[in-house]
N, C-alpha and C positions, 0 to 999 in steps of 0.2 A: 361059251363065255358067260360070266356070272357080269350081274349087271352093273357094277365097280369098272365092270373093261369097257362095257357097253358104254358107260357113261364117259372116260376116258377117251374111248376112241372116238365118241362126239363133241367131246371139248376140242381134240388133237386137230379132226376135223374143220371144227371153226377156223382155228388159228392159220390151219394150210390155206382153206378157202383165202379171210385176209390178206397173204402173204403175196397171194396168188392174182387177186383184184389189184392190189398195187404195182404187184409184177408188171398187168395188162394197162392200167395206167402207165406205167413209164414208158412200155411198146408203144402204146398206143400217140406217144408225145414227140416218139420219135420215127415219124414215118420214113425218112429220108436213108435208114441203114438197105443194107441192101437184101436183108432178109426177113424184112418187117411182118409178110406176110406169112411166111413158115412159124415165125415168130410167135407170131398173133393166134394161128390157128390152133398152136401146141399148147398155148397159153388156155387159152378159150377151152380146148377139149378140157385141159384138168381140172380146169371151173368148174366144167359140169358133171365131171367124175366125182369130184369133191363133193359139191353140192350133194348128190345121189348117195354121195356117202354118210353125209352128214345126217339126211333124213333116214337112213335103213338105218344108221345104228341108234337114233334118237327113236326113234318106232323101234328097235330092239330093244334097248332101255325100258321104255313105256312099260313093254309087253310082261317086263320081270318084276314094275315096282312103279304099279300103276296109283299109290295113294304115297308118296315120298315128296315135301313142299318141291326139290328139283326136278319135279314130274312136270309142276305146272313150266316151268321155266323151259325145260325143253320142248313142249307142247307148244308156246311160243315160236319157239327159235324151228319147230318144224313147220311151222304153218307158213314163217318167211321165208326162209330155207326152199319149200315148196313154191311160194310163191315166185319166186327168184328165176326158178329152174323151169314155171311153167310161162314166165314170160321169156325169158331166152330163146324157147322150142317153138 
């Protein structure tokens, strides 16, 4: 991958993870279905797929185009990113 994808597929990333966090908000509002916790857990796993996602290709990115001003920005967004995933674990 040239670092156009790398960076793409860490934008794509962000947007799934969001998607994904509101998904586990609304489970999470509605405990009372009757499969809340399969629910929750399937939710939960992609979070932290995504997450993991979002930091390897933001550190692929990096690795390709390491003095680019969107450099600083995903160095940011991995350091929360990471943050995110190491308070979860």
């Amino acid at each position: 991958m040239n670092r156009h994808k790398h960076l793409k597929a860490f934008k794509e990333a962000i947007v799934r993870c969001k998607l994904i966090r509101k998904d586990l908000e609304k489970i999470n509002s509605n405990i009372e279905v009757w499969n809340y916790r399969q629910q929750r857990d399937f939710a939960e796993t992609a979070y932290i797929q995504t997450l993991e996602e979002i930091i390897d290709q933001g550190k692929k990115y990096l690795s390709l185009n390491p003095e680019a001003d969107e450099s600083i920005r995903v160095a940011i967004d991995i350091e929360k990113y990471s943050n995110i995933l190491e308070a979860l674990s």
